[in-house]
N, C-alpha and C positions, 0 to 999 in steps of 0.2 A: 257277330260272335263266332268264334272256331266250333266247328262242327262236324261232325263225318259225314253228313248231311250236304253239307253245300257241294253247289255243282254250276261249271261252267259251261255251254256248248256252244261250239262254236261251227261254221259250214265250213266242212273241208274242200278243198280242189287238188287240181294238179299239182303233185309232189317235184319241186324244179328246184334244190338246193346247190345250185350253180354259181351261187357267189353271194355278195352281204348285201342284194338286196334282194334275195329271198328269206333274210332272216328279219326284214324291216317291214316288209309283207305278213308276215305272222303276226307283229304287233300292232299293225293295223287293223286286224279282224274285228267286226261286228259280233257282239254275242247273240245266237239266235233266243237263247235260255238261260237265266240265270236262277238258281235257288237258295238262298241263302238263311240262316238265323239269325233273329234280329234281337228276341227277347228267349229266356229260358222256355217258353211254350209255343212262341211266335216265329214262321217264317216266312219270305217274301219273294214272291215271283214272278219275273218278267220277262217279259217272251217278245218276239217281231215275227214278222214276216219271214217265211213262208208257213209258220205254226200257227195253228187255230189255237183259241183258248183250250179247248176241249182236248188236243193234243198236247198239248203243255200241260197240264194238268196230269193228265195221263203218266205221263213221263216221271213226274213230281210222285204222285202216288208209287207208282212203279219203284223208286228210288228210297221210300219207305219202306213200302213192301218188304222192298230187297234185304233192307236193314235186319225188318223186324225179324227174320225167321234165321237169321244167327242168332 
Protein backbone atom coordinates (compact mmCIF):
# COMPACT_ATOMS: atom_id res chain seq x y z
CA UNK A 1 0.00 0.00 0.00
CA UNK A 2 1.26 3.86 -0.68
CA UNK A 3 2.47 5.26 2.52
CA UNK A 4 4.78 8.12 3.75
CA UNK A 5 6.18 5.36 5.64
CA UNK A 6 7.87 3.15 3.21
CA UNK A 7 11.42 3.28 2.82
CA UNK A 8 14.10 1.74 0.67
CA UNK A 9 17.91 1.53 1.64
CA UNK A 10 20.17 0.77 -0.24
CA UNK A 11 24.70 0.57 0.27
CA UNK A 12 26.02 3.38 -1.41
CA UNK A 13 29.82 3.34 -3.01
CA UNK A 14 31.85 5.18 -5.32
CA UNK A 15 30.09 7.84 -7.25
CA UNK A 16 31.51 7.08 -11.10
CA UNK A 17 28.79 8.42 -13.59
CA UNK A 18 31.03 7.96 -16.54
CA UNK A 19 28.88 6.37 -18.92
CA UNK A 20 25.49 3.97 -19.10
CA UNK A 21 26.91 1.40 -17.25
CA UNK A 22 27.02 3.22 -14.32
CA UNK A 23 23.32 3.90 -14.67
CA UNK A 24 22.81 -0.23 -15.05
CA UNK A 25 24.76 -0.55 -11.66
CA UNK A 26 22.16 1.48 -9.71
CA UNK A 27 19.57 -0.92 -10.80
CA UNK A 28 21.39 -3.65 -9.78
CA UNK A 29 21.66 -2.69 -6.02
CA UNK A 30 20.69 -5.09 -3.34
CA UNK A 31 18.42 -3.51 -0.83
CA UNK A 32 20.04 -3.54 2.63
CA UNK A 33 16.20 -2.35 4.19
CA UNK A 34 13.07 -2.39 3.14
CA UNK A 35 9.84 -1.08 5.16
CA UNK A 36 6.91 -1.10 3.60
CA UNK A 37 2.75 -1.22 4.31
CA UNK A 38 0.97 -4.04 3.75
CA UNK A 39 -2.42 -3.65 5.67
CA UNK A 40 -4.02 -0.37 7.11
CA UNK A 41 -2.27 -1.23 10.70
CA UNK A 42 0.37 -3.69 9.29
CA UNK A 43 3.88 -3.13 8.05
CA UNK A 44 6.81 -5.38 6.80
CA UNK A 45 10.44 -5.45 7.26
CA UNK A 46 13.30 -6.85 5.66
CA UNK A 47 16.73 -6.37 6.25
CA UNK A 48 20.41 -8.35 5.10
CA UNK A 49 23.55 -8.27 5.77
CA UNK A 50 25.52 -6.07 7.16
CA UNK A 51 22.27 -4.88 9.50
CA UNK A 52 21.54 -6.81 12.56
CA UNK A 53 17.96 -7.21 13.51
CA UNK A 54 18.26 -4.87 16.27
CA UNK A 55 19.57 -2.18 13.79
CA UNK A 56 16.88 -2.41 11.45
CA UNK A 57 14.47 -2.18 13.81
CA UNK A 58 15.96 0.78 15.09
CA UNK A 59 16.01 2.52 11.93
CA UNK A 60 12.15 1.40 11.31
CA UNK A 61 11.12 2.93 14.64
CA UNK A 62 13.34 6.02 14.08
CA UNK A 63 11.39 6.47 10.73
CA UNK A 64 8.02 6.59 12.92
CA UNK A 65 9.35 8.46 15.27
CA UNK A 66 10.29 10.99 12.74
CA UNK A 67 6.77 10.93 11.49
CA UNK A 68 4.95 11.08 14.62
CA UNK A 69 6.21 14.44 15.85
CA UNK A 70 4.87 16.49 12.81
Amino acid sequence: MASIKNAQFVESGPQDNSGPQASRADEDKDYLLQLGKTTDDCFNMDFTYPLSLLQAFAICVARFDAKLSW
